[in-house]
Biopython code that builds the backbone (N, CA, C, O; Angstrom):
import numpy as np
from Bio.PDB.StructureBuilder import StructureBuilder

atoms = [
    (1, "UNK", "N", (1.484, 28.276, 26.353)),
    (1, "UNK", "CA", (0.653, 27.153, 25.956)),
    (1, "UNK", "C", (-0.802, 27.530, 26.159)),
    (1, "UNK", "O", (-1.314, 27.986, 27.181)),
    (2, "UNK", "N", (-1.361, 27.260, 25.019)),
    (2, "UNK", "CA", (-3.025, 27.393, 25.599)),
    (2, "UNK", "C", (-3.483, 26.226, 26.277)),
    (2, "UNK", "O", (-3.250, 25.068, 25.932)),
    (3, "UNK", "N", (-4.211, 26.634, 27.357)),
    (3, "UNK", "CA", (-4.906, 26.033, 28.100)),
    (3, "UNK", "C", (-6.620, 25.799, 27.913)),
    (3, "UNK", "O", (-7.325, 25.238, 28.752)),
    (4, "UNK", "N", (-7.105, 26.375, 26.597)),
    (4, "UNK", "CA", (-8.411, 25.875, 26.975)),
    (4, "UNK", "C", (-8.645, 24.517, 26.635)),
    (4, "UNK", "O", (-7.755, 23.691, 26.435)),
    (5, "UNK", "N", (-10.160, 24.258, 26.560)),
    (5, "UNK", "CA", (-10.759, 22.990, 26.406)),
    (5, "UNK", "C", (-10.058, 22.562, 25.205)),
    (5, "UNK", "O", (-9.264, 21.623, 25.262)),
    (6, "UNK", "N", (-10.325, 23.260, 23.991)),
    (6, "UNK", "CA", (-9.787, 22.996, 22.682)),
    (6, "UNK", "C", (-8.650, 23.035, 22.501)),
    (6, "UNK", "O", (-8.226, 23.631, 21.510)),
    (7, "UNK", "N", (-7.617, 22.292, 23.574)),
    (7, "UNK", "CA", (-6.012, 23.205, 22.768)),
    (7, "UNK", "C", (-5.474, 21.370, 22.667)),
    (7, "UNK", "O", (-6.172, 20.432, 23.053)),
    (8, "UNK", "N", (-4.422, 21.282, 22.200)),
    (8, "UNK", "CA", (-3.782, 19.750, 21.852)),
    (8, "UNK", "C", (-3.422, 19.583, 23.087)),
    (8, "UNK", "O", (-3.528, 18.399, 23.406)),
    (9, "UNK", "N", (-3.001, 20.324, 24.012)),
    (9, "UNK", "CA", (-2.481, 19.399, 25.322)),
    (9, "UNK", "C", (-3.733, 18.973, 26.088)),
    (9, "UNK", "O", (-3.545, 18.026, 26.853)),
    (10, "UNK", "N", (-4.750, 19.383, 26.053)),
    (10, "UNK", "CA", (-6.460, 19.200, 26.091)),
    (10, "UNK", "C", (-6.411, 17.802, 25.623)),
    (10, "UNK", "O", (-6.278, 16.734, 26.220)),
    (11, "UNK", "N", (-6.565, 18.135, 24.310)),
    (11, "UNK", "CA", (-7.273, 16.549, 23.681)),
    (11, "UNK", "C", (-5.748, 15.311, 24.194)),
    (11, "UNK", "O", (-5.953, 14.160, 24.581)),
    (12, "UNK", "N", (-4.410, 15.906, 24.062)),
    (12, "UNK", "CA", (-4.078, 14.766, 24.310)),
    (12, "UNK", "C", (-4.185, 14.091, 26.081)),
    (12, "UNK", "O", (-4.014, 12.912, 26.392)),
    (13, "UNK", "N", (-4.466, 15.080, 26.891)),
    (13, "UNK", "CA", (-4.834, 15.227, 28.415)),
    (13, "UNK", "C", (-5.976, 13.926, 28.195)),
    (13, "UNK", "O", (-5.776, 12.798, 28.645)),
    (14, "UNK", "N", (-6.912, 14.231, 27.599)),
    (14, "UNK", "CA", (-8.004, 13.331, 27.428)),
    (14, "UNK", "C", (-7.695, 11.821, 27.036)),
    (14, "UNK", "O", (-8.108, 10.881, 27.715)),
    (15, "UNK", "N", (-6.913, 11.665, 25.851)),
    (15, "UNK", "CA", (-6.930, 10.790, 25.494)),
    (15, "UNK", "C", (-5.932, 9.789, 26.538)),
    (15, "UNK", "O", (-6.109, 8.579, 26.405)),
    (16, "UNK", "N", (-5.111, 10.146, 27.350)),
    (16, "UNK", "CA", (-3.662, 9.337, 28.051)),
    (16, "UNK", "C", (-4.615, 9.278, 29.414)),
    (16, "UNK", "O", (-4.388, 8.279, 30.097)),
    (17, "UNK", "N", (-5.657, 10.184, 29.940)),
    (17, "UNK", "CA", (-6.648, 9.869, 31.039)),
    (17, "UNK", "C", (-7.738, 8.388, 30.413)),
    (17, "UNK", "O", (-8.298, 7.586, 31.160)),
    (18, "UNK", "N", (-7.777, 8.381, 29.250)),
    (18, "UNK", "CA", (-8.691, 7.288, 28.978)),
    (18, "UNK", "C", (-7.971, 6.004, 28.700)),
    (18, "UNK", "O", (-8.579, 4.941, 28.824)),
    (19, "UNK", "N", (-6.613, 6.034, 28.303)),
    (19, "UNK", "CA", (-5.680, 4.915, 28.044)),
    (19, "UNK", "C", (-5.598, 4.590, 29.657)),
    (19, "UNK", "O", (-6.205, 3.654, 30.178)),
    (20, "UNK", "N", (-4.870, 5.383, 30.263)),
    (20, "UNK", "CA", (-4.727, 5.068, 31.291)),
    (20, "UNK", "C", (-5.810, 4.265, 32.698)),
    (20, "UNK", "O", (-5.570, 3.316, 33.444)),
    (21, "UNK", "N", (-6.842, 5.043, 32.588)),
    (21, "UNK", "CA", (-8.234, 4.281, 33.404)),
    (21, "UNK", "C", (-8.342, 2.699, 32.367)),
    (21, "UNK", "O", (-8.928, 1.833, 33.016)),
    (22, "UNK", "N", (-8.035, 2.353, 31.375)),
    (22, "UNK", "CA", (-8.333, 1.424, 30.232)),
    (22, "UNK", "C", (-7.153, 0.178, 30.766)),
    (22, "UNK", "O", (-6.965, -0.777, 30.013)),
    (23, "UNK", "N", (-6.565, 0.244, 31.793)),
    (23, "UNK", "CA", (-5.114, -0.603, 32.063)),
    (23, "UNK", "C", (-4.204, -0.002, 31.415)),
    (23, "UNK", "O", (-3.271, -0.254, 32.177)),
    (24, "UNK", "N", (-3.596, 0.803, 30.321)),
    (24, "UNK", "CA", (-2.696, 1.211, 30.072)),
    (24, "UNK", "C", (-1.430, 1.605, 31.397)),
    (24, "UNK", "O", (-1.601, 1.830, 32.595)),
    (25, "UNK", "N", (-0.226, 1.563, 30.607)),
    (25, "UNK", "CA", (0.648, 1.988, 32.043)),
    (25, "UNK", "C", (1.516, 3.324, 31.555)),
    (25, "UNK", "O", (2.039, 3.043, 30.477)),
    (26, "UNK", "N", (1.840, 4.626, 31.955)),
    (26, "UNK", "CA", (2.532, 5.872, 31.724)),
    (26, "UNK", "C", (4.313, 5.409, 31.748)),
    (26, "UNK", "O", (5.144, 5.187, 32.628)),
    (27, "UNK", "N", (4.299, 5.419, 30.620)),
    (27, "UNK", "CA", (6.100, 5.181, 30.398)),
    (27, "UNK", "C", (6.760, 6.612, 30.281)),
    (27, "UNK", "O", (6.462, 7.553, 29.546)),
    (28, "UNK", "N", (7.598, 6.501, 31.088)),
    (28, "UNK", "CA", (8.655, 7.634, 30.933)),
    (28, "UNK", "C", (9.241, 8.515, 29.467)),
    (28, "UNK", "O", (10.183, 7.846, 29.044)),
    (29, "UNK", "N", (9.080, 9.436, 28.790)),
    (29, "UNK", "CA", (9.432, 9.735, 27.830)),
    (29, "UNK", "C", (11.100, 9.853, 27.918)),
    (29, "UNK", "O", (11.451, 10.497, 26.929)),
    (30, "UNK", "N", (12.049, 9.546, 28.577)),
    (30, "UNK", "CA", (13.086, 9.269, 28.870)),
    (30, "UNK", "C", (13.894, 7.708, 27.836)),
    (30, "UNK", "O", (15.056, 7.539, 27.467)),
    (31, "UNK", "N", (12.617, 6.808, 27.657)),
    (31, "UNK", "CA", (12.522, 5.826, 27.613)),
    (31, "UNK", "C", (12.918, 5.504, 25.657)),
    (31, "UNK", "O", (13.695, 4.709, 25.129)),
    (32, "UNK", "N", (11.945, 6.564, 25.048)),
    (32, "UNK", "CA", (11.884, 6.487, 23.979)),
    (32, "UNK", "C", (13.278, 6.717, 22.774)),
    (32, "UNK", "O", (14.152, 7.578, 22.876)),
    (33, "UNK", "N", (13.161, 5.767, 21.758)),
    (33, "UNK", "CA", (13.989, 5.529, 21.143)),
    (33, "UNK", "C", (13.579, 6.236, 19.802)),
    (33, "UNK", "O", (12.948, 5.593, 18.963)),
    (34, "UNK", "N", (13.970, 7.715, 19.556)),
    (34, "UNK", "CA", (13.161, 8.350, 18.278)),
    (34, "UNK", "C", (13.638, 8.069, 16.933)),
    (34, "UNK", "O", (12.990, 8.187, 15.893)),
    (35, "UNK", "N", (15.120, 7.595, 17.100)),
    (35, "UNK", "CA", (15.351, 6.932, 15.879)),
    (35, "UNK", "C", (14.622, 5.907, 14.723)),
    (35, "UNK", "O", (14.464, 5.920, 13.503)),
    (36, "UNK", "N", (14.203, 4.817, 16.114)),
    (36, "UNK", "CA", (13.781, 3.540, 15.454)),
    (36, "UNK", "C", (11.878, 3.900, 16.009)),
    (36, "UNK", "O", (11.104, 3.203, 15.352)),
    (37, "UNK", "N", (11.414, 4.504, 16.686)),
    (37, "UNK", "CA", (9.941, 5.325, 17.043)),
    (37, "UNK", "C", (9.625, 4.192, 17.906)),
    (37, "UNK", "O", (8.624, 3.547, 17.592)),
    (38, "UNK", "N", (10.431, 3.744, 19.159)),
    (38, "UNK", "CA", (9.755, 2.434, 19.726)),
    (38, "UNK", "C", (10.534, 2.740, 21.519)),
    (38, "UNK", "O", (11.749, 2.930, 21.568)),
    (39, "UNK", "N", (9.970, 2.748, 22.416)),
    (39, "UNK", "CA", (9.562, 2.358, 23.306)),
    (39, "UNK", "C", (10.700, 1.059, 23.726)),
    (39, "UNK", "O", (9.973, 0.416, 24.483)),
    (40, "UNK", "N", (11.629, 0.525, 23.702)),
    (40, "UNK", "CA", (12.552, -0.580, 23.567)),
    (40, "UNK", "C", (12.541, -1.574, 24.901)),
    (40, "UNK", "O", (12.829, -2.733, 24.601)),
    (41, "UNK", "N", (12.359, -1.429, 25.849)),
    (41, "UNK", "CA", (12.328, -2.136, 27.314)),
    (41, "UNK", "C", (10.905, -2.692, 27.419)),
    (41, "UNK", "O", (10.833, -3.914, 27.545)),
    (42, "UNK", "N", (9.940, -2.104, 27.393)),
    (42, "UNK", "CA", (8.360, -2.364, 27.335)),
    (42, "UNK", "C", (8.016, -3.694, 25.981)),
    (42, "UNK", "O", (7.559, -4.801, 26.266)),
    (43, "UNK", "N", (8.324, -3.295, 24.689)),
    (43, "UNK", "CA", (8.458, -3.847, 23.698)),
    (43, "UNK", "C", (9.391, -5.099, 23.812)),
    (43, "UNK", "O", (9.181, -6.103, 23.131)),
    (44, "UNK", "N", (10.412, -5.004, 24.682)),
    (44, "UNK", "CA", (11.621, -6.331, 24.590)),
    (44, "UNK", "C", (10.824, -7.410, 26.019)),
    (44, "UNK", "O", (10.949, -8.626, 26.165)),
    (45, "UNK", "N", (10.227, -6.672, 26.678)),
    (45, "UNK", "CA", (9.846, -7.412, 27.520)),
    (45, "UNK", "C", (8.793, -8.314, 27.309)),
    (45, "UNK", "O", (9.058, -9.516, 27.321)),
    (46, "UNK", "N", (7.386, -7.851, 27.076)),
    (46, "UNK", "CA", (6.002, -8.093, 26.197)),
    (46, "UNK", "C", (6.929, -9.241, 25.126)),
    (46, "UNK", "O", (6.643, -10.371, 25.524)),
    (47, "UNK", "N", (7.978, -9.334, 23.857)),
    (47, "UNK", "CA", (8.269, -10.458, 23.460)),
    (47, "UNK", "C", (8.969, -11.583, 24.321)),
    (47, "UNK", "O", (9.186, -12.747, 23.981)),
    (48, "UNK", "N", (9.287, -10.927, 25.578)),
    (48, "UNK", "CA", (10.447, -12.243, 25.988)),
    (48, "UNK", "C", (8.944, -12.893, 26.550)),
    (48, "UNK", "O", (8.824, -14.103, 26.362)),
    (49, "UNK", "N", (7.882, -12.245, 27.169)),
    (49, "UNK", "CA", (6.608, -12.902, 27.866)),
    (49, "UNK", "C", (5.938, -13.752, 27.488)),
    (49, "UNK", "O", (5.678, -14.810, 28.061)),
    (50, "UNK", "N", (5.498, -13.288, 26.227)),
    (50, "UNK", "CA", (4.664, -13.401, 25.078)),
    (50, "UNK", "C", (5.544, -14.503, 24.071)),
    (50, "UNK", "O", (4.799, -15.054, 23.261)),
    (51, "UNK", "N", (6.839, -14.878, 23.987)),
    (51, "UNK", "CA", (7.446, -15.454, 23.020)),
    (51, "UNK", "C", (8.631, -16.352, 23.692)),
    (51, "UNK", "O", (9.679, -16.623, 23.106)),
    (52, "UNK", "N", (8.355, -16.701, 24.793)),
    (52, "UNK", "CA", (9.455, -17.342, 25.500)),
    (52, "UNK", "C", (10.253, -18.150, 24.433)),
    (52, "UNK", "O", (11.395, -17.932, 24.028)),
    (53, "UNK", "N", (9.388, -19.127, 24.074)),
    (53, "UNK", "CA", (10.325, -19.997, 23.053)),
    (53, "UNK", "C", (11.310, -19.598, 22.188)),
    (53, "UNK", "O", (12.510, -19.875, 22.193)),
    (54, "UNK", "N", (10.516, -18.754, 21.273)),
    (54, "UNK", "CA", (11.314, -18.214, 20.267)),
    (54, "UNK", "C", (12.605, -17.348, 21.000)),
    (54, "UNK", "O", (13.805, -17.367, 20.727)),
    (55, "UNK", "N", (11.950, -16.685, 21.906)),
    (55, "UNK", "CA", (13.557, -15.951, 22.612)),
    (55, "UNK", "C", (14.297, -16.957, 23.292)),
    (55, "UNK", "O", (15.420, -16.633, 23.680)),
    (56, "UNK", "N", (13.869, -18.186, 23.529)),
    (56, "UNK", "CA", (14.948, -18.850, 24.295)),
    (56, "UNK", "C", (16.057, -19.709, 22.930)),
    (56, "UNK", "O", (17.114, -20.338, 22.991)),
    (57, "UNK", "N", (15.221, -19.349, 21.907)),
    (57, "UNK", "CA", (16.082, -20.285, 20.653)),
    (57, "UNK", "C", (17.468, -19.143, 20.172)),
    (57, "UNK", "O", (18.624, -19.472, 19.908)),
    (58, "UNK", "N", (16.875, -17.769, 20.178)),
    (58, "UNK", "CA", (17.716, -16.741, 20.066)),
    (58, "UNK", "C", (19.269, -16.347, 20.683)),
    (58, "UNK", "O", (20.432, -16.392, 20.285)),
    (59, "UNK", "N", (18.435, -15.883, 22.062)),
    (59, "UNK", "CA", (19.663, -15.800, 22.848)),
    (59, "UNK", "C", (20.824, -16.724, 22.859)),
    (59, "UNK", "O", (21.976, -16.306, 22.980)),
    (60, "UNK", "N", (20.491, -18.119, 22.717)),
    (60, "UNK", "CA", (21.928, -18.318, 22.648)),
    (60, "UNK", "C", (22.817, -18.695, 21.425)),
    (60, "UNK", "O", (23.913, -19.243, 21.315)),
    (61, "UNK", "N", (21.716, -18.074, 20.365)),
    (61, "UNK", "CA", (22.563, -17.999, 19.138)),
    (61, "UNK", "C", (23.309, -16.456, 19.092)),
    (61, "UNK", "O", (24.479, -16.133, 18.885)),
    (62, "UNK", "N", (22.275, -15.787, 19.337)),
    (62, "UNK", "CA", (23.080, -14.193, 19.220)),
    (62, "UNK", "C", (23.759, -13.371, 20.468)),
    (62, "UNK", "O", (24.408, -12.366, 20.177)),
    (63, "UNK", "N", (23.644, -13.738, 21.784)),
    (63, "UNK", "CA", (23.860, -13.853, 22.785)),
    (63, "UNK", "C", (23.725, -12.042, 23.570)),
    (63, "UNK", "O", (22.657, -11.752, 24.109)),
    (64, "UNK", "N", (24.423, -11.406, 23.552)),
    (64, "UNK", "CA", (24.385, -9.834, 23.928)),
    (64, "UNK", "C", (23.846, -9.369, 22.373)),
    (64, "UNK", "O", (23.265, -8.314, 22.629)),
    (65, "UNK", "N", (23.784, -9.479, 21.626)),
    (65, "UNK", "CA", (23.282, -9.156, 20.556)),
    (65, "UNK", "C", (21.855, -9.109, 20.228)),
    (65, "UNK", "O", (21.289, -8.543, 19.293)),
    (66, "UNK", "N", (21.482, -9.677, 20.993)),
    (66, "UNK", "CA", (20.228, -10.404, 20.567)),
    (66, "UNK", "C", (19.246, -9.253, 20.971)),
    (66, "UNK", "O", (18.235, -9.179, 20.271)),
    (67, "UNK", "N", (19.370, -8.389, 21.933)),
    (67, "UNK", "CA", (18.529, -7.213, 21.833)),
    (67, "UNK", "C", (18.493, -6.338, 20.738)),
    (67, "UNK", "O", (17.399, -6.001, 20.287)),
    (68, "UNK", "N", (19.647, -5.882, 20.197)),
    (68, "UNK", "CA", (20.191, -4.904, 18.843)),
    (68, "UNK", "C", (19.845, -5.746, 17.804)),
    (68, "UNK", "O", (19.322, -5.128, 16.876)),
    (69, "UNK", "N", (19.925, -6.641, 17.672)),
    (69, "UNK", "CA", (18.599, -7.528, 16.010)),
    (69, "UNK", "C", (17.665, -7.393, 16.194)),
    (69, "UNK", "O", (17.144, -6.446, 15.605)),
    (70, "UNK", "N", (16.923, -8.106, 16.990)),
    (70, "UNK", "CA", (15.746, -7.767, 17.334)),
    (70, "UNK", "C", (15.591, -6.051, 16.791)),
    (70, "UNK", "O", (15.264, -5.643, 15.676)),
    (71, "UNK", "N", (15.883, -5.433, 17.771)),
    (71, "UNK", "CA", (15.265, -4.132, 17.161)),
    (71, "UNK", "C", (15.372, -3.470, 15.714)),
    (71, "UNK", "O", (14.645, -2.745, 15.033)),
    (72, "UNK", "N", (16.789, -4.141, 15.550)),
    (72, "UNK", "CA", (17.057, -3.642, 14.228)),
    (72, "UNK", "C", (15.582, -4.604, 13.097)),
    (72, "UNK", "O", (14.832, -3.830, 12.503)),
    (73, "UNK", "N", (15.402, -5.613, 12.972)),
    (73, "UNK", "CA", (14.675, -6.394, 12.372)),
    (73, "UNK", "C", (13.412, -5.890, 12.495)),
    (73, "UNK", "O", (12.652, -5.710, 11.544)),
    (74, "UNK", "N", (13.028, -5.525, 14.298)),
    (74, "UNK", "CA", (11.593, -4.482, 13.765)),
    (74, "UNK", "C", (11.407, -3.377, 13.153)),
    (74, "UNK", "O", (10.255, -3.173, 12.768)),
    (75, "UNK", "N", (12.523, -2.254, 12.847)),
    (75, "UNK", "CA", (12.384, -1.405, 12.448)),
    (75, "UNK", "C", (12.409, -1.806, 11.019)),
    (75, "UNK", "O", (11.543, -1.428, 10.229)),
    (76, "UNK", "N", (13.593, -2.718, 10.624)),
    (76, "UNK", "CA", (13.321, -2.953, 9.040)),
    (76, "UNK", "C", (12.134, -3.332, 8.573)),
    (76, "UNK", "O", (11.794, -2.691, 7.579)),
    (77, "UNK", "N", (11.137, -4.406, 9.047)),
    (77, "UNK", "CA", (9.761, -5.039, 8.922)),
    (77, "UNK", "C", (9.096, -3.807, 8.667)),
    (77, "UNK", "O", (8.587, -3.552, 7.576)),
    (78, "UNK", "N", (9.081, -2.756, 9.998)),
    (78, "UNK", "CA", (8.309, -1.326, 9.661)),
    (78, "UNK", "C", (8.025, -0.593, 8.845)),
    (78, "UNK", "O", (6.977, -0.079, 8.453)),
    (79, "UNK", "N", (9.771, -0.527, 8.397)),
    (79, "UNK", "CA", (10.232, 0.368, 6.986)),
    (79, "UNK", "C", (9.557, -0.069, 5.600)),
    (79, "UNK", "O", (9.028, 0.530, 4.663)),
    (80, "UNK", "N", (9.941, -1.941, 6.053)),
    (80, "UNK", "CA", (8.816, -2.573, 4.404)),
    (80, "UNK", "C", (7.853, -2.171, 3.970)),
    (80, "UNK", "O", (7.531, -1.863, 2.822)),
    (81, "UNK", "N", (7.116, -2.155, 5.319)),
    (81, "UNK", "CA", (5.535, -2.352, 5.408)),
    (81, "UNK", "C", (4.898, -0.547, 5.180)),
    (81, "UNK", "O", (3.775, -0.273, 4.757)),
    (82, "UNK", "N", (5.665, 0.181, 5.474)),
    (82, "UNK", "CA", (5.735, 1.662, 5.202)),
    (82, "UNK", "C", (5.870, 1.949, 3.697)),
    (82, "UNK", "O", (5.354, 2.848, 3.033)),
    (83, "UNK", "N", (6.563, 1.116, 3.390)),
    (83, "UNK", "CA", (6.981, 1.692, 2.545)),
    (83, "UNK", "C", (6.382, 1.195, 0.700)),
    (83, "UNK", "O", (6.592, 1.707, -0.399)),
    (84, "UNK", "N", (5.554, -0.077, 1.176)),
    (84, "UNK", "CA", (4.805, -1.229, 0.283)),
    (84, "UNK", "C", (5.874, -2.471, -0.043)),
    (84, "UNK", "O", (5.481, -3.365, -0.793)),
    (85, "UNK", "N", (7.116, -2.529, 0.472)),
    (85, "UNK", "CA", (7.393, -3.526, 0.043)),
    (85, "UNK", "C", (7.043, -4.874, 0.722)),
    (85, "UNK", "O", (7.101, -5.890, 0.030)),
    (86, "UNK", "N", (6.790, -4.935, 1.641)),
    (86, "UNK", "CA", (5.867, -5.803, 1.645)),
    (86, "UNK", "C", (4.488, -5.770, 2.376)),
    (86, "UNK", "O", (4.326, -4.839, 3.165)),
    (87, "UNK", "N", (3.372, -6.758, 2.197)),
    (87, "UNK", "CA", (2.536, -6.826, 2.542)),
    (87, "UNK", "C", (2.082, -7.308, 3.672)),
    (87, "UNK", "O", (1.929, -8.526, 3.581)),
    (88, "UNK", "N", (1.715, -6.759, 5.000)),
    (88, "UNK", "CA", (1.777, -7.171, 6.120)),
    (88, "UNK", "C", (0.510, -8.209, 6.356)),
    (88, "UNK", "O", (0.365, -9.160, 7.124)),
    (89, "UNK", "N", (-0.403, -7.561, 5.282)),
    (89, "UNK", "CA", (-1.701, -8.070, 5.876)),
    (89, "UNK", "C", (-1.326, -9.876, 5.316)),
    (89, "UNK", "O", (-1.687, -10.710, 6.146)),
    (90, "UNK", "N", (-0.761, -10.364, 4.220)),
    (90, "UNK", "CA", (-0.845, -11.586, 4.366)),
    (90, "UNK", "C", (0.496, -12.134, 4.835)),
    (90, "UNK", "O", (0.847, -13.313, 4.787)),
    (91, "UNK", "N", (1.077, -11.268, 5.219)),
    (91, "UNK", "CA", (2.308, -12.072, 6.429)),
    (91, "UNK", "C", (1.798, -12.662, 7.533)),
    (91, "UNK", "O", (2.081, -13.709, 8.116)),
    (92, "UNK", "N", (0.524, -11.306, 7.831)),
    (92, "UNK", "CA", (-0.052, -11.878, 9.342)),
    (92, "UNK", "C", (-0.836, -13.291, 8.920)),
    (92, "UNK", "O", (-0.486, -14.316, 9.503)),
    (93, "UNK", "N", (-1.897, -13.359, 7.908)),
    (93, "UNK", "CA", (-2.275, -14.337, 7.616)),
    (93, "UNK", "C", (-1.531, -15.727, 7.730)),
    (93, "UNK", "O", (-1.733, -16.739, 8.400)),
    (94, "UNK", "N", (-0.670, -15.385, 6.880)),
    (94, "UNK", "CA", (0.793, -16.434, 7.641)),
    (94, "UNK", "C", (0.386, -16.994, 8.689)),
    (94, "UNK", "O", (-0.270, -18.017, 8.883)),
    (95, "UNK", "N", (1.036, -15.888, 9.656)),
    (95, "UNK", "CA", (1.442, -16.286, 10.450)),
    (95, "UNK", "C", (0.249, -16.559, 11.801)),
    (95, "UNK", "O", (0.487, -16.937, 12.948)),
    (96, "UNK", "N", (-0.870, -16.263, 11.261)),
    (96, "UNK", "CA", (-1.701, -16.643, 12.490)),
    (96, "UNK", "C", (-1.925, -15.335, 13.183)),
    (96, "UNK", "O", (-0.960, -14.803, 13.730)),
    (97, "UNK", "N", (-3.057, -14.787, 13.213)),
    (97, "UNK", "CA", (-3.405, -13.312, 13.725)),
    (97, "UNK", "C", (-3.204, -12.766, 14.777)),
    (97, "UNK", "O", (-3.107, -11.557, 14.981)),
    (98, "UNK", "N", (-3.049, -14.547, 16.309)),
    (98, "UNK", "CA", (-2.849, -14.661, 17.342)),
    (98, "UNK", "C", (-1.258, -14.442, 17.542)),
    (98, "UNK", "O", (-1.054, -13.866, 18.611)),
    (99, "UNK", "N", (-0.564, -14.611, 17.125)),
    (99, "UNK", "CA", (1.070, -15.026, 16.925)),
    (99, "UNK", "C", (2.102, -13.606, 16.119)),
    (99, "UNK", "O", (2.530, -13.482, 14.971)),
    (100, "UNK", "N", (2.190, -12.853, 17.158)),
    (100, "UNK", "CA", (3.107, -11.425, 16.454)),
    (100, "UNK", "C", (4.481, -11.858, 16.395)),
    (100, "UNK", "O", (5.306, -11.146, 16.969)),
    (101, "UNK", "N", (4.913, -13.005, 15.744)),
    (101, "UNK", "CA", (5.935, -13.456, 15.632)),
    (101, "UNK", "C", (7.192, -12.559, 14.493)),
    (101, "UNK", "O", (8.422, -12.573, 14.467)),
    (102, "UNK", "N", (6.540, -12.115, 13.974)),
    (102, "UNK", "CA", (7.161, -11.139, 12.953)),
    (102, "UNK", "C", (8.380, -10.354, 13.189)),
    (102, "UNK", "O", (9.069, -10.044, 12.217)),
    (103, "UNK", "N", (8.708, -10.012, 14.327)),
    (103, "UNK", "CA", (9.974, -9.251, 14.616)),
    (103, "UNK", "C", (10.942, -10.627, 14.591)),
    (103, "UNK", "O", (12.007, -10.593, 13.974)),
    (104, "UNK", "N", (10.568, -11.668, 15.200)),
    (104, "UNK", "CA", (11.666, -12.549, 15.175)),
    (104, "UNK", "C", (12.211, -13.697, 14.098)),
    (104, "UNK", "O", (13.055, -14.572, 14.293)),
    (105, "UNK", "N", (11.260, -13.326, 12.604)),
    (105, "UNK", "CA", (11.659, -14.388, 11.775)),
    (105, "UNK", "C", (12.354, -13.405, 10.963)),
    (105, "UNK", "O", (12.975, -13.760, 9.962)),
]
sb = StructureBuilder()
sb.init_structure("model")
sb.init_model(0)
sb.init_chain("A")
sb.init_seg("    ")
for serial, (resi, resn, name, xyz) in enumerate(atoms, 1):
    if name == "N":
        sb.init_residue(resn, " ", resi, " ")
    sb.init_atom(name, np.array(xyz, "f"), 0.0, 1.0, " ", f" {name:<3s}", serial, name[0])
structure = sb.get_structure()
């Protein structure tokens, strides 16, 4: 591996020292889900926080399931929006810029 100033483990050294001093928190690469490109525990948590309601309407419709839609539903949204079928920017409009409700409708 190169080690100088200029090498990618450099710049990315830099950039995860500046996330990190910024509040960011170092997640385990253990963690990651490369299939669907998401982070799944961090991400499920942040919505149950952030979305109590809507997850409390969920769970007891889909019950143990309700983690595996969820993810499945964000990755499909992803794939849309990747891909042009749909348009995110006036979904968000929708839905209120404040409100990342989008994985769960």
């Amino acid at each position: 591996m190169n080690n100088s100033p200029h090498s990618e483990a450099a710049f990315e050294t830099v950039i995860e020292t500046h996330l990190l001093a910024g509040g960011y928190a170092r997640i385990a690469p253990e963690g990651f889900d490369r299939e669907r490109a998401i982070f799944p525990e961090p991400v499920l948590a942040f919505i149950r926080e952030t979305q109590r309601k809507d997850w409390d309407k969920l769970e007891p419709l889909h019950g143990e399931h309700t983690v595996a839609l969820l993810t499945e539903r964000r990755a499909a949204l992803i794939a849309a929006a990747v891909t042009g079928q749909i348009d995110v920017r006036q979904h968000a409009k929708r839905q209120g810029a404040s409100h990342a409700s989008a994985a769960l409708s």
